[in-house]
NULO-35536 format. One record per residue (C-alpha): residue in one letter; x, y, z. Coordinates in nm, 2 decimals. Example, Ala and Ser with C-alpha at 12.3 -4.5 7.8 and 13.67 -1.06 7.14 Angstrom:
BEGIN
code, x, y, z
A, 1.23, -0.45, 0.78
S, 1.37, -0.11, 0.71
***
This chain:
BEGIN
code, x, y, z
X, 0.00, 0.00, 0.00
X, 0.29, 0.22, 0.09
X, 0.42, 0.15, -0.23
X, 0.13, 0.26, -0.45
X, 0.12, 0.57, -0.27
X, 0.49, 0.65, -0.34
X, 0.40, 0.58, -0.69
X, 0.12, 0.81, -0.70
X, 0.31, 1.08, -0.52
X, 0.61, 1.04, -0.77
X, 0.38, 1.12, -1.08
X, 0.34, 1.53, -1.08
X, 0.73, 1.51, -1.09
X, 0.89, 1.63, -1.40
X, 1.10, 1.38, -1.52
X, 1.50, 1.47, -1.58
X, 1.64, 1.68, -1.89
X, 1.76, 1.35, -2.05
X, 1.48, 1.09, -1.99
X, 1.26, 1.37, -2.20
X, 1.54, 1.38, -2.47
X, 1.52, 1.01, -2.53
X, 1.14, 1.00, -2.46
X, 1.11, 1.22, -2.75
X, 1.35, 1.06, -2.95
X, 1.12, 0.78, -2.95
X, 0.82, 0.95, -3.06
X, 0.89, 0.86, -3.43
X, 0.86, 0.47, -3.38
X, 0.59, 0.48, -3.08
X, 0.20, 0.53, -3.09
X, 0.09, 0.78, -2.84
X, -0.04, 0.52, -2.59
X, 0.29, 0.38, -2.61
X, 0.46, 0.70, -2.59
X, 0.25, 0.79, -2.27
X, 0.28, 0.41, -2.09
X, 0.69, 0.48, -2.11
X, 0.71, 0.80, -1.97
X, 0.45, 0.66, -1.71
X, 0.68, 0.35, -1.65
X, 0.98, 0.58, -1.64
X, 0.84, 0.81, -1.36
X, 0.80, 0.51, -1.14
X, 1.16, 0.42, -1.19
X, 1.01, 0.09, -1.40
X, 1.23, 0.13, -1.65
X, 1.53, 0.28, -1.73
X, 1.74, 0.43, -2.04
X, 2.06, 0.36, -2.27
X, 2.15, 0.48, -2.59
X, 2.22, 0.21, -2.90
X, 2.37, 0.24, -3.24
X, 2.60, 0.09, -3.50
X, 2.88, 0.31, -3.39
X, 3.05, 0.24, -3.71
X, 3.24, 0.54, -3.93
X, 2.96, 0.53, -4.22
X, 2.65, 0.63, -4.02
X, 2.82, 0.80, -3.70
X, 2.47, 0.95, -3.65
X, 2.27, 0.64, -3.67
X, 2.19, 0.61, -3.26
X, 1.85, 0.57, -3.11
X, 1.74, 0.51, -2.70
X, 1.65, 0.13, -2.52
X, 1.44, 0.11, -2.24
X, 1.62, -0.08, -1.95
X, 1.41, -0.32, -1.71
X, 1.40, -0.14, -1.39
X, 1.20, -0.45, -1.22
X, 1.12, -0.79, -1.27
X, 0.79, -0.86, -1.41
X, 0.69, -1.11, -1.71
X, 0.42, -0.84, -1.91
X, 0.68, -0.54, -1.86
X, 0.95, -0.73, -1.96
X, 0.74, -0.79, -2.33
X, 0.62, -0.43, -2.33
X, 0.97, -0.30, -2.36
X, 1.10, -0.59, -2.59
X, 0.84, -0.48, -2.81
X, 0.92, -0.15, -2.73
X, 1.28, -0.17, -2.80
X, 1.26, -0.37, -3.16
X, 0.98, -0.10, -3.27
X, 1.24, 0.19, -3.19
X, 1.53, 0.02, -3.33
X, 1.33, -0.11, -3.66
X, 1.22, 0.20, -3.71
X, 1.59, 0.46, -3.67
X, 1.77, 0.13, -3.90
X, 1.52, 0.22, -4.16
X, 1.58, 0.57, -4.13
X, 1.97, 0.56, -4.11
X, 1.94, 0.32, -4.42
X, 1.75, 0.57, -4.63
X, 2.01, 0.87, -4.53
X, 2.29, 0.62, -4.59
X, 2.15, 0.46, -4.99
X, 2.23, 0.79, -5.19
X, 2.61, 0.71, -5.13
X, 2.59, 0.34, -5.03
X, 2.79, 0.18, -5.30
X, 3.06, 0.42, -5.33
X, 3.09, 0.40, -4.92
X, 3.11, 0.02, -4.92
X, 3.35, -0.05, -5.21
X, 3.58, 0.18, -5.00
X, 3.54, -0.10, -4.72
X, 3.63, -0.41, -4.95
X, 4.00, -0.46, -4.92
X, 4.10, -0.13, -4.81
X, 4.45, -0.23, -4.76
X, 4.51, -0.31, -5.11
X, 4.52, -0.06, -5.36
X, 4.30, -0.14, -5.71
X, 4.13, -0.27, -5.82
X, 3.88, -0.08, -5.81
X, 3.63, -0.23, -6.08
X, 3.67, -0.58, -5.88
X, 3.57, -0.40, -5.55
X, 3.25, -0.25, -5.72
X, 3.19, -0.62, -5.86
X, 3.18, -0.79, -5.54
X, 2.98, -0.51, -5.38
X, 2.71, -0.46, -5.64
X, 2.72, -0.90, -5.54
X, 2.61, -0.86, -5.22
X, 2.26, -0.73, -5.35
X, 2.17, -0.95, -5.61
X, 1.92, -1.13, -5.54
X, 1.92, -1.41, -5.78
X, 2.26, -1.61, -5.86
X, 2.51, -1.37, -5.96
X, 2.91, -1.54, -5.96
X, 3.21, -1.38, -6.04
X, 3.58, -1.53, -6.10
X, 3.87, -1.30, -6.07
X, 4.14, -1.49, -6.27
X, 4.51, -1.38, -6.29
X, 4.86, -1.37, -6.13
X, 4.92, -1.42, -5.72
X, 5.02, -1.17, -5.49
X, 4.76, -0.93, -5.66
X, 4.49, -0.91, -5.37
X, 4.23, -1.12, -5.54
X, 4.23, -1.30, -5.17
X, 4.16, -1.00, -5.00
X, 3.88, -0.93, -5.13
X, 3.71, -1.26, -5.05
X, 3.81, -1.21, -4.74
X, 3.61, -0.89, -4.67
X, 3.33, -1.03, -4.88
X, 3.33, -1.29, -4.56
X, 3.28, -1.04, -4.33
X, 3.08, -0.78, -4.54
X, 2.80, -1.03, -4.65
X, 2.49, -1.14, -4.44
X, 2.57, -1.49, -4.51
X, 2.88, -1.62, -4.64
X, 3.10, -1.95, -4.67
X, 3.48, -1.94, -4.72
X, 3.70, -2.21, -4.86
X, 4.00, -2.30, -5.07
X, 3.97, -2.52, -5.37
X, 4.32, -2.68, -5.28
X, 4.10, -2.84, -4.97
X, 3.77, -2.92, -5.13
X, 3.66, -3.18, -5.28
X, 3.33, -3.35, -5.42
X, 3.20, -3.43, -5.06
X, 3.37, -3.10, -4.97
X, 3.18, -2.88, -5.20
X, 2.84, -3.12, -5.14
X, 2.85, -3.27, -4.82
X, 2.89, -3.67, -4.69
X, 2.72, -3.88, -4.46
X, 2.89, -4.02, -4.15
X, 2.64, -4.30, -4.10
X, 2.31, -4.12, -4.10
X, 2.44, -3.74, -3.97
X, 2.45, -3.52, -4.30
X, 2.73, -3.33, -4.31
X, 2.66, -3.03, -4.57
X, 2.95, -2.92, -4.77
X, 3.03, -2.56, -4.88
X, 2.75, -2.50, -5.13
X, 2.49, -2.63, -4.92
X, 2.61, -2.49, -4.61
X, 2.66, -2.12, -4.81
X, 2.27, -2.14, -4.96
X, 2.07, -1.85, -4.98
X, 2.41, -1.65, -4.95
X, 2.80, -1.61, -5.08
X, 3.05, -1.97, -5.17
X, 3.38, -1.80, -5.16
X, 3.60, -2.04, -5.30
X, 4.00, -1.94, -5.30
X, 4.20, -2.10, -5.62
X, 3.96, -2.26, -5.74
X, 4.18, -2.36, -5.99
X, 4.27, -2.62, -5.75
X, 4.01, -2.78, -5.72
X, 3.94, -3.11, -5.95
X, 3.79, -3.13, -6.26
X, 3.62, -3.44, -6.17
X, 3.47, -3.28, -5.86
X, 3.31, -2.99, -6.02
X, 2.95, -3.10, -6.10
X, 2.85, -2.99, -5.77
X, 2.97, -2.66, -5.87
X, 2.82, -2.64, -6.22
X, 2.49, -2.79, -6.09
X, 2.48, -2.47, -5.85
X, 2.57, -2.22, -6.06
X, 2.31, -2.32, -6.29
X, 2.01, -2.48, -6.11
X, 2.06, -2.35, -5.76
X, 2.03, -2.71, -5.61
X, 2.29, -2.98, -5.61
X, 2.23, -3.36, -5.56
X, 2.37, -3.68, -5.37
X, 2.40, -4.01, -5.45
X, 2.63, -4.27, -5.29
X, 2.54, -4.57, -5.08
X, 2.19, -4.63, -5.17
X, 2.14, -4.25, -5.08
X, 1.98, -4.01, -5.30
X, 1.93, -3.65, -5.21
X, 1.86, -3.33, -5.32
X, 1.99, -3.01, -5.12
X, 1.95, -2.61, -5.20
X, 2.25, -2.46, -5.26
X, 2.11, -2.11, -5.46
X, 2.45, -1.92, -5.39
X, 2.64, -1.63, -5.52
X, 2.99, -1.74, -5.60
X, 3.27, -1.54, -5.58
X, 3.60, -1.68, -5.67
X, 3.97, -1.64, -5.74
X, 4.23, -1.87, -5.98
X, 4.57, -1.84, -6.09
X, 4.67, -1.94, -6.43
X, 4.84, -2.29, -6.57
X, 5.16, -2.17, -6.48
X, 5.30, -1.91, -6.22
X, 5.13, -1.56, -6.42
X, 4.97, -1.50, -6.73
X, 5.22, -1.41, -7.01
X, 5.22, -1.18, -7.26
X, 4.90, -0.99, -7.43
X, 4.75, -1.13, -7.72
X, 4.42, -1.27, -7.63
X, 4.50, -1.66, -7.79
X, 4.76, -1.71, -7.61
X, 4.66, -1.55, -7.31
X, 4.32, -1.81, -7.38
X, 4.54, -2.11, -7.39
X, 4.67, -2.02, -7.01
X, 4.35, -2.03, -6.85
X, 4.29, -2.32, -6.62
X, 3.91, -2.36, -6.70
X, 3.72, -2.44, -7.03
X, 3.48, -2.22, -7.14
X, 3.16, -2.44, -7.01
X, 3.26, -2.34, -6.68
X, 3.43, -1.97, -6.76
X, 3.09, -1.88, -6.94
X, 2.88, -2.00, -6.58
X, 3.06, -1.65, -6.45
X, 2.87, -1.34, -6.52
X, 3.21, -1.16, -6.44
X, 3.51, -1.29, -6.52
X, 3.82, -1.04, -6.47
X, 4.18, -1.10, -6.57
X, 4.41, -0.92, -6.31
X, 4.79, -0.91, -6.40
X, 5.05, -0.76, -6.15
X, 5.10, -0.39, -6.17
X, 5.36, -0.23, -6.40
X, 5.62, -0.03, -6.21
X, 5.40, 0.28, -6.29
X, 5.14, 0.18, -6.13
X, 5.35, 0.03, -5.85
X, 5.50, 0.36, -5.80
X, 5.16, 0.53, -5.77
X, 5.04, 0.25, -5.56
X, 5.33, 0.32, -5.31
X, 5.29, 0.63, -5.30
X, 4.93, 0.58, -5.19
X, 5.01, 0.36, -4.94
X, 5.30, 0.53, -4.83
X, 5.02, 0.83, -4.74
X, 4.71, 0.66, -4.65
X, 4.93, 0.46, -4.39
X, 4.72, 0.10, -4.31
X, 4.33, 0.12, -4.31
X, 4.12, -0.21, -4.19
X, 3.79, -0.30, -4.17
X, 3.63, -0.22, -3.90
X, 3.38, -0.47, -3.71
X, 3.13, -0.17, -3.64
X, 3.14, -0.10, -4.02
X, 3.06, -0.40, -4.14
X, 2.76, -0.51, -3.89
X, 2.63, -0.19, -4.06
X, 2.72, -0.32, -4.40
X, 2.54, -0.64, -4.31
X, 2.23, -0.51, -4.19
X, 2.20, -0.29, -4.48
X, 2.23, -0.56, -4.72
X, 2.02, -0.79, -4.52
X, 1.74, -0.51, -4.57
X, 1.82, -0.44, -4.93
X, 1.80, -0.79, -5.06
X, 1.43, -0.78, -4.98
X, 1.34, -0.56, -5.19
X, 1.14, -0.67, -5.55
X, 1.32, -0.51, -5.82
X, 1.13, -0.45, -6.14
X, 1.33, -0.41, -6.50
X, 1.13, -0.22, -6.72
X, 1.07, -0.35, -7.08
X, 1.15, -0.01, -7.22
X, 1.52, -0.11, -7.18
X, 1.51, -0.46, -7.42
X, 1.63, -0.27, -7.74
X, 1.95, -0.09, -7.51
X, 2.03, -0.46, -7.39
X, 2.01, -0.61, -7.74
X, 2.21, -0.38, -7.88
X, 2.48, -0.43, -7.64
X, 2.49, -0.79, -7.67
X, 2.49, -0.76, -8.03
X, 2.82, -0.52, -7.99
X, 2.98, -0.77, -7.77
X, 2.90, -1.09, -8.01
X, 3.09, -0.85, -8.29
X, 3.40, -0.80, -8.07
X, 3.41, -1.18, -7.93
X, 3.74, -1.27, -8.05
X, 3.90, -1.02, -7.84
X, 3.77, -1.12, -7.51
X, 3.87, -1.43, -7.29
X, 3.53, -1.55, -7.21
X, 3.23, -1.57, -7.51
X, 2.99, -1.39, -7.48
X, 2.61, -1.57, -7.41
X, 2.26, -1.59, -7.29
X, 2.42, -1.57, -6.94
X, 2.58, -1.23, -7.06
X, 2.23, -1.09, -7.10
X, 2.14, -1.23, -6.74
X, 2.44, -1.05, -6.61
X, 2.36, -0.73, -6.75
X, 2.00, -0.77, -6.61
X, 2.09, -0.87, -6.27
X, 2.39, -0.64, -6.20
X, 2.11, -0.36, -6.32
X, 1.91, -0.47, -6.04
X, 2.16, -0.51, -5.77
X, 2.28, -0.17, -5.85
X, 1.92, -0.04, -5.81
X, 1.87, -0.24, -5.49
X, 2.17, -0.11, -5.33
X, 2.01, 0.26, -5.35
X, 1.73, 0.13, -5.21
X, 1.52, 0.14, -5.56
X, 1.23, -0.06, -5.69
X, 1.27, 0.02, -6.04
X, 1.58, 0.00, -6.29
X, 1.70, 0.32, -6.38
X, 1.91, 0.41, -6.74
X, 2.19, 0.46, -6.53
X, 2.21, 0.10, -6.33
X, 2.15, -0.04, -6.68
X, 2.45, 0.15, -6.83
X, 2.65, 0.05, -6.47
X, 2.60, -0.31, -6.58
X, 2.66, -0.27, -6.88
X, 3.02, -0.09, -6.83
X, 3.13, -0.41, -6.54
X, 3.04, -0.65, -6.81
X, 3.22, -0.48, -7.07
X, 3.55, -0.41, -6.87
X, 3.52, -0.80, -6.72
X, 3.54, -0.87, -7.09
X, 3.87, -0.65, -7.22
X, 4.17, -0.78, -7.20
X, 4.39, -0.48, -7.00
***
């Protein structure tokens, strides 16, 4: 009894300078009744208040308040969880639609920081992580170049993602095994609905790549061994690195650079992207030096990329459309490229036009749009052209 009168007696109060800051703060995400139930809670001391964010370098400003459980009770205790996700859903959303204008630009600068270019590869592997369909690119070329590197921040960048090497995968490794009756998944399965970053993939044997073509190409891969047949999802996004036959690719004319490649072209033309990346002339290893020498070591930094993540995660939702008004554009292109065939590595295909089509979208999705634009279509249109040359 005591109690509730102290309770009653504590309401009149004002409540402190800050609790009103964060009350009203709140206001954005809360109905009234739910705005006038916390600052009701709050003037009994029921609950309490912190401050939440991403705290990453991107979207300093992206913070918003938490209530704290001041006392244990079950229906309080799912008031403010409910309270808490509504607040939280709601300043994500809003730091998501400040962040989209410059979104791409500000995550390519994230992939690999510590290497310097190659740039179009960065944009590549960024514009990945909002396709929504299956979208694979293969950087090709000589080691020591960063091609690594930029699997690696893929790893941490994506939602979901799935690292190996192709020097320690095999069949079962790429599909999965059975140890009696326990399915173990491999790397495609375990990486489904997400990224398969497979390291030198060159490595890996030809007769264990039909897991890897049935992925790319149906989104499912199968198993049958021991009276065991079985069917697993595996719709991934594969991004992966290879070196050439022998140490680094030689010379510059395209035939002979074709008859260094590692891969035939039924698995080459499965890549929507497919870059050749050669070690930097001492020009560009001067510049690149000189960069480095005054940008001093950048990393990637773990608050940055749980933003990155959550951004994605959001983006990947949305339902792209691709207007029909932009059929004659793509036909043209392809026609272009078919004319220019013989001086690129890779033919050029029906799973050209998907590229072009799907990097469109990812590049519309990753400003938050719901409607190709001329200018994602020409975006796409550039990356598949430059995966293409020969520089």
């Amino acid at each position: 009894m005591k109690k509730s009168l102290w309770n009653v007696l504590r309401l009149p109060f004002p409540l402190g300078l800050r609790k009103r800051r964060l009350i009203t703060a709140m206001a954005f995400a809360l109905t009234k009744h739910e705005l006038a139930d916390v600052k009701y809670l709050a003037k009994l001391h029921k609950v309490g208040f912190s401050e939440d964010g991403f705290g990453a370098r991107i979207c300093s400003e992206a913070r918003w308040p938490q209530l704290n459980l001041g006392v244990e009770d079950e229906k309080l205790a799912s008031f403010v969880s409910r309270v808490n996700t509504k607040v939280a859903d709601a300043a994500k959303l809003d730091a998501f639609r400040s962040f989209r204008g410059g979104a791409l630009d500000a995550i390519v600068k994230l992939v690999a920081p510590n290497i310097e270019g190659l740039e179009e590869q960065k944009r590549a592997a960024t514009l990945q992580l909002f396709a929504q369909e299956s979208f694979h690119i293969l950087l090709i070329g000589d080691p020591g170049t960063g091609k690594t590197e930029i699997l690696r921040s893929m790893e941490r960048l994506a939602p979901h993602a799935v690292f190996g090497l192709g020097s320690g995968t095999s069949k079962a490794g790429l599909i999965g095994s059975y140890d009696g009756n326990e399915w173990i998944p491999g790397l495609l399965v375990q990486a489904n609905e997400g990224h398969a970053l497979i390291d030198e993939l060159n490595l890996l044997k030809k007769e264990d790549r039909a897991g890897l073509y049935s992925a790319m190409e149906k989104g499912f891969v199968t198993y049958d061994k021991k009276g065991k047949h079985k069917r697993f999802d595996a719709q991934v996004k594969i991004l992966a690195t290879a070196n050439p036959k022998t140490d680094r690719f030689v010379g510059q004319d395209v035939k002979f650079l074709r008859t260094q490649l590692p891969f035939d072209q039924a698995l080459l033309t499965r890549f929507h992207l497919v870059y050749l990346v050669r070690k930097p002339s001492m020009k560009e290893l001067k510049l690149i030096t000189r960069r480095i020498i005054s940008g001093g070591v950048r990393e990637l930094e773990d608050s940055d990329a749980r933003f990155v993540k959550e951004y994605v995660a959001y983006a990947e939702k949305l339902n792209v459309q691709f207007p029909d008004k932009f059929e004659s554009m793509i036909v043209d292109f392809i026609e272009g490229l078919k004319r220019e065939e013989g001086n690129f590595l890779v033919e050029v295909g029906p799973r050209t036009v998907l590229g072009v089509i799907r990097i469109a979208k990812a590049h519309a999705r990753a400003r938050l749009a719901r409607h190709v634009s001329k200018v994602d279509l020409e975006v796409a249109m550039k990356l598949i052209r430059r995966s293409l040359e020969v520089v």
